[in-house]
N, C-alpha and C positions, 0 to 999 in steps of 0.2 A: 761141259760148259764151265768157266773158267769165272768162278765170282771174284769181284775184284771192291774193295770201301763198302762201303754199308748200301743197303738199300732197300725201300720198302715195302718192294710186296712181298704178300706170302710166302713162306720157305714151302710149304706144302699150300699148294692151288686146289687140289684135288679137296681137301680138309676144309680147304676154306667155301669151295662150289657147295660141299654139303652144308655147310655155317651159315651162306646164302640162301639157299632153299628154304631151310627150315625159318629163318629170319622174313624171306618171303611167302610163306604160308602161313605164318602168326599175323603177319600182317593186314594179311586177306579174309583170314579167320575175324579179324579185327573190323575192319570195313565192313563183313558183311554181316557180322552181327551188330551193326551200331545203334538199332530201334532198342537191344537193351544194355546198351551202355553209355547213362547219361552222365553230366559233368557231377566229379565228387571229389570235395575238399581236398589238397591234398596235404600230406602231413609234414609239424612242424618241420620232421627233418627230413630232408629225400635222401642222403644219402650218396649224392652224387660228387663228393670232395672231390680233388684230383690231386697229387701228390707228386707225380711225373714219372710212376712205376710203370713198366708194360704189364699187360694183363691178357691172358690169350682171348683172343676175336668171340670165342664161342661165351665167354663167359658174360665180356661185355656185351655183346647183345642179350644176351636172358638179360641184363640188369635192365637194357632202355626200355627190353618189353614190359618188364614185371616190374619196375622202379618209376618209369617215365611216361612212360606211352600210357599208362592207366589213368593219369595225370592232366590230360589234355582240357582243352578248353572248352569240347564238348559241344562244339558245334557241328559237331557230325552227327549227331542226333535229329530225329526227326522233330523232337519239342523246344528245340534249341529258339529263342522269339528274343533276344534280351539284344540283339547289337546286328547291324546286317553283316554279320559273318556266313561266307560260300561254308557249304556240304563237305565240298571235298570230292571229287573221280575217283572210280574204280580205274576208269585210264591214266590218268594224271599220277599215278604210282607207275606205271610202265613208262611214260616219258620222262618223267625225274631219272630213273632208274638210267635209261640209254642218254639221257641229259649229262647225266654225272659221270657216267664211261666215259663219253663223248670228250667232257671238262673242256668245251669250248669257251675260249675270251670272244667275248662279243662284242669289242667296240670298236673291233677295225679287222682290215686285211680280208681275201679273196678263200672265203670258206664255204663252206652249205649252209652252216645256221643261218649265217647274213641274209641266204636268201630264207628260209624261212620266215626270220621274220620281213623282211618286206613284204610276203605275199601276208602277213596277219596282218599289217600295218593297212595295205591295199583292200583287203578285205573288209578292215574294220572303216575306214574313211568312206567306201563304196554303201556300206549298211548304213552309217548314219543320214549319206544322200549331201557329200562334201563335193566341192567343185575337183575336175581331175589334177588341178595344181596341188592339191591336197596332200602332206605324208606325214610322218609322225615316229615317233620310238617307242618303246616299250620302255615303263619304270618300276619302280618298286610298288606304289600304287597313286592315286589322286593327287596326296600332299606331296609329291615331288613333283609328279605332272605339274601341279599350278604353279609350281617356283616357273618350271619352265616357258611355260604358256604367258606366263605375266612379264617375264623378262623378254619378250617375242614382242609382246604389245610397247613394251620401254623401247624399245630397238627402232618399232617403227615410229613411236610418238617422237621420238627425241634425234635419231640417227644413232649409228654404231658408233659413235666418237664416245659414247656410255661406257663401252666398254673398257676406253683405256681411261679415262677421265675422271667415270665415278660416276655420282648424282650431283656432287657438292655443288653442281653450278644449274643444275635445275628444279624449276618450279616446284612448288609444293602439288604433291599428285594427290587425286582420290581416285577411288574404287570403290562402286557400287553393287551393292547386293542388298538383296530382301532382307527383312528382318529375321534372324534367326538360321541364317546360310550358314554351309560349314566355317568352323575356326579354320581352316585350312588355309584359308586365303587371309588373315591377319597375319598367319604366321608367315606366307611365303614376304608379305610386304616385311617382315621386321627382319625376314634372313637375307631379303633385297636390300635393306638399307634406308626404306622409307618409313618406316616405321606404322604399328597398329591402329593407328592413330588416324592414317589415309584412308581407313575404311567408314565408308557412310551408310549406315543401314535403311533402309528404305522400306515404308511400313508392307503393310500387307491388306489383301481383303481377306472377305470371310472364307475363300479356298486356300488362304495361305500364301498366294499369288506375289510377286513383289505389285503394287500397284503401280503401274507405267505412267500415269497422269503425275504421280507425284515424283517419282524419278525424272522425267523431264523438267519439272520447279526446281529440284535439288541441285541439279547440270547447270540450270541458268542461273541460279542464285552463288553456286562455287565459281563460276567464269567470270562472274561479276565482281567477285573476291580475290582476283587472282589466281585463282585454281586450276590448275591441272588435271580435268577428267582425264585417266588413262584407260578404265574399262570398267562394263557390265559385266557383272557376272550372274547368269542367268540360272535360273537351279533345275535340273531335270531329277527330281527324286532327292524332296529336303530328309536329313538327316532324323529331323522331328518328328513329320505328320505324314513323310511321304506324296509332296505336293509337289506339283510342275509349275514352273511359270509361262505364262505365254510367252512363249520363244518366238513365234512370230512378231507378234507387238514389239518385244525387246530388239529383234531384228532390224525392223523399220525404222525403229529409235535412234539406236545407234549407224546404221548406215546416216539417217539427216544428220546426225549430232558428228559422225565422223571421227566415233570412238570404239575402240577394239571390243566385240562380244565373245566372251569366255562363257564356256557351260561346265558348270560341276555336275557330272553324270555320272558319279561315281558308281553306282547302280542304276540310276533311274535310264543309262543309253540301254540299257538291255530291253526295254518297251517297245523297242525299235524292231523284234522277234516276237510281239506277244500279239492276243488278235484284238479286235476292236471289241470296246472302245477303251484296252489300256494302251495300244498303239499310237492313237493319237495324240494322247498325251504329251509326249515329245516331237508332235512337230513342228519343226522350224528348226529342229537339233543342227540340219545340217548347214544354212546358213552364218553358222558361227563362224568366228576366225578362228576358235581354237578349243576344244572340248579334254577333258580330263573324263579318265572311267575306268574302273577297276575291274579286273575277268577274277580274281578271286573270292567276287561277294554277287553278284544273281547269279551268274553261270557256272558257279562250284568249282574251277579251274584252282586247284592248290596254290598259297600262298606261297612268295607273293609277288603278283602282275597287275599292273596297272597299263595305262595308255598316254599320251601327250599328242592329240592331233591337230594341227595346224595347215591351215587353207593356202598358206604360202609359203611352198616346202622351200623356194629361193630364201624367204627370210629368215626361214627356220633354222637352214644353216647358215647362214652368214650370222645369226644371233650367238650361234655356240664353236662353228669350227675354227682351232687353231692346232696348227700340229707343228711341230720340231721336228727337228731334221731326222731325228731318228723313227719319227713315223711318215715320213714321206711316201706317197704313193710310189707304185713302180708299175710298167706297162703289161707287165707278167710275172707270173711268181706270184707267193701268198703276200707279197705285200702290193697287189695287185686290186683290180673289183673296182665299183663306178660309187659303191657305197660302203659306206666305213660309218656308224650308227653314233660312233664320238663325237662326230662333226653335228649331231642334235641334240645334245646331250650335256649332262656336266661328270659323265664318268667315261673312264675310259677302259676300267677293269669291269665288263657287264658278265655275268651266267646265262647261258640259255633258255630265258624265260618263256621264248615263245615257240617252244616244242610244243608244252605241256597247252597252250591254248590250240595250237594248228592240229594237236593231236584231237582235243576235245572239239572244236569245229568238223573235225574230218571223223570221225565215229559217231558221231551224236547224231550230226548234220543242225544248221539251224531253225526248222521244222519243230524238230524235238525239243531244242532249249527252250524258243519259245512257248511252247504249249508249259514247260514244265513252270515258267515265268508266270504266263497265263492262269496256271492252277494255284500260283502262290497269292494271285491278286482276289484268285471268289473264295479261297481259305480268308484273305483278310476279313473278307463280306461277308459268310459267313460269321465269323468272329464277333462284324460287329451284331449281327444279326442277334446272336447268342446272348450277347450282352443285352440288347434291345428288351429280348423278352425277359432278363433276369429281376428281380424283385432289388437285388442287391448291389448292382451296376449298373453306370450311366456310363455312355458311348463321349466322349467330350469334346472329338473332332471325330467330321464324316470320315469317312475311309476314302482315300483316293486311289490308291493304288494298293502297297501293300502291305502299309502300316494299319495298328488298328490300336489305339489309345482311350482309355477307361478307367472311370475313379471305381472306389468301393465304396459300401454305407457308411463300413465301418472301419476301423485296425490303420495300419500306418503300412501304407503300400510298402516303405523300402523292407521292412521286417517281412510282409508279406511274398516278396519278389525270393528275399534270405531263405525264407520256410519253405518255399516251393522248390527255389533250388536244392536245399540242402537234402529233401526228401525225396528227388529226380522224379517231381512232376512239373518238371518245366523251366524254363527261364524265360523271365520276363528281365526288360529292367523299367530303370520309373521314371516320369519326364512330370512338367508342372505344363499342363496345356489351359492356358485363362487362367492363371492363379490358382488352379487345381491339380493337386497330386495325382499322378495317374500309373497304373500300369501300362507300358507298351512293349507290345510286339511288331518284333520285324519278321517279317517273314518270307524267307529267302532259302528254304534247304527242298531240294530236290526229292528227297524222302519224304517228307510234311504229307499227309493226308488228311480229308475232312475228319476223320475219327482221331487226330490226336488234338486238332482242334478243341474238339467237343469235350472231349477228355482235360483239356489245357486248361478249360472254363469249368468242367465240375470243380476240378481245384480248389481253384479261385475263389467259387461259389462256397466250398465246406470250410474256407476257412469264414465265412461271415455269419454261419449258426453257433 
């Protein structure tokens, strides 16, 4: 064989298959001992310069294992409680793996991932309980989904003529959400061009609920103003207390009012697997016009995959497809296929993200996730239970699902949250629930068991004698 300019695979295969092995079994050593390997600091200097030397393949990997990967953020851990970050799959390293051989572009052309993700796409619109108009794409996670989901709602509030024209010649828009809904939706308004400023927060009741009585006064009082409602956005699993809004009620609402329903499910769609009564929780999910929900935070699917599902897959693409000529379909050939994932989308250069979910669906099955969802919700209950009986801790909000947030007697929770971390008994982080500094847990890792629970709360508890 005749090498001819440079090129970059391995001069010896055989050297490198072994470099893979052994890189694959640190890594698996890695995963399956992750109950004791919690997050720790890591040091001023990691050591990782780069200078633009080559360096042989065997070497660089001993550095990511023993420099980097020790490093992590530690939510592969079963005491992991401080931010809903997913576990992480034992399978979800096998689809990465055949993902990245693969090094398929996903934003167009007549390939097989294409079709995988439509079947995850169909999959996930079918669980929510969306009408069959129903499709959607795979993002990087929520905060992109909403850019897209909210410019779906502009498109149909105002017409496509938005997209060559601008905003500059319409009304002043609002967006409504509960008090205390993700930042996510300020931000997608200010990279829309409306600015944060369109967002009207809408109080709550005692479940954290957006209150719907008052969101309808809010609708009539901006239309009276000149205002532009353009959408609800309804919360399936707030970022804070872990609270659902009645998604029915906000359904009803907006069908009279004849305003676009957005649900942030960034976690909270995964209820949708779990059994009663956190199932119910979320329904009405699927009445929406358009839901945002991430697979790499309840389901443990590796970072990072999110969802954008929208109930009118015609407006869906007419909001985002534009192609040049040099992406033109063709009848056959790889620039061939009925779907090309750019045309819902604002990328066109996409990875294979949705191996790693269709993988985790198809080995798990959804049976399993839910249950393991389910087990994350009476860990909360527990938790607060724990709290209940403690002499030293107050519960500050119910538990809904599968947060659990709690002050101390005494000490300064963010110090206290630092101490626990730093000693790898646990992560919390700390939120102000009523004007009170709190410990919370989220708790989303597939590992999680009642005994680290209880283990999470002696902690806690030693730090107040």
């Amino acid at each position: 064989m005749t090498k001819e300019g440079h090129h970059l695979d391995p001069t010896d295969w055989d050297a490198f298959g072994r470099d893979m092995h052994d890189l694959l079994e640190t890594c698996l050593t890695r995963m399956k001992g992750a109950r004791d390997l919690p997050w720790q600091q890591k040091p001023t200097e990691m050591g990782v310069e780069l200078d633009g030397t080559a360096t042989p393949t065997a070497d660089v990997f001993t550095q990511i294992t023993d420099t980097v990967m020790p490093y992590a953020t530690g939510n592969t851990h079963p005491a992991f409680f401080g931010w809903v970050h997913g576990t992480g799959l034992p399978v979800g390293v096998g689809a990465e793996l055949i993902a990245a051989t693969m090094n398929s572009n996903c934003g167009g052309r007549d390939h097989g991932a294409a079709e995988v993700e439509r079947e995850v796409i169909n999959w996930l619109t079918r669980t929510a309980g969306m009408p069959n108009t129903a499709f959607g794409i795979l993002t990087t996670g929520t905060s992109q989904a909403t850019i897209l989901a909210l410019s779906a709602a502009r498109a149909r509030a105002f017409g496509m003529d938005v997209r060559k024209k601008g905003i500059r010649a319409l009304p002043e828009v609002r967006v409504y959400m509960a008090k205390g809904a993700h930042s996510c939706v300020a931000k997608a308004l200010e990279i829309m061009g409306h600015g944060s400023d369109c967002v009207r927060q809408i109080p709550v009741n005692d479940m954290s609920q957006m209150d719907v009585p008052a969101l309808k006064a809010a609708i009539d009082e901006d239309r009276a103003n000149g205002l532009a409602p353009l959408a609800i956005i309804g919360t399936a699993g707030s970022v804070g207390v872990g609270a659902y809004d009645d998604l029915n009620a906000i359904a009803d609402l907006a069908a009279q009012e004849e305003i676009w329903m957005h649900v942030d499910a960034a976690f909270g769609y995964w209820s949708r697997l779990a059994d009663s009564p956190y199932r119910e929780l979320s329904d009405g999910i699927g009445r929406a016009d358009s839901i945002a929900l991430d697979t790499h935070k309840w389901p443990g699917v590796q970072y990072d995959c999110g969802a954008c599902l929208i109930s009118d897959r015609d407006l869906h693409r007419s909001t985002f497809s534009s192609r040049p000529a040099y992406l033109e379909s063709a009848k056959s050939g790889l620039a061939g296929g009925d779907l090309w994932f750019c045309d819902y989308g604002i990328e066109l250069s996409r990875g294979f993200k949705a191996l790693k979910v269709w993988t985790a669906i198809k080995t798990l099955g959804a049976d399993a996730m839910g249950q393991a969802i389910t087990d994350n919700c009476k860990q909360a209950a527990l938790m607060a239970d724990l709290v209940n009986a403690s002499p030293h801790l107050t519960l500050q909000h119910d538990v809904i699902s599968n947060l659990c947030c709690f002050s101390v007697a005494k000490g300064d929770v963010t110090k206290i949250a630092a101490d626990l971390q730093n000693a790898g008994k646990g992560v919390f982080s700390t939120i102000t629930v009523n004007g009170i500094p709190c410990l919370r847990a989220a708790i989303v890792g597939h590992r999680t068991t009642s005994n680290d629970i209880r283990a999470a709360i002696t902690a806690v508890e030693a730090t107040q004698t």
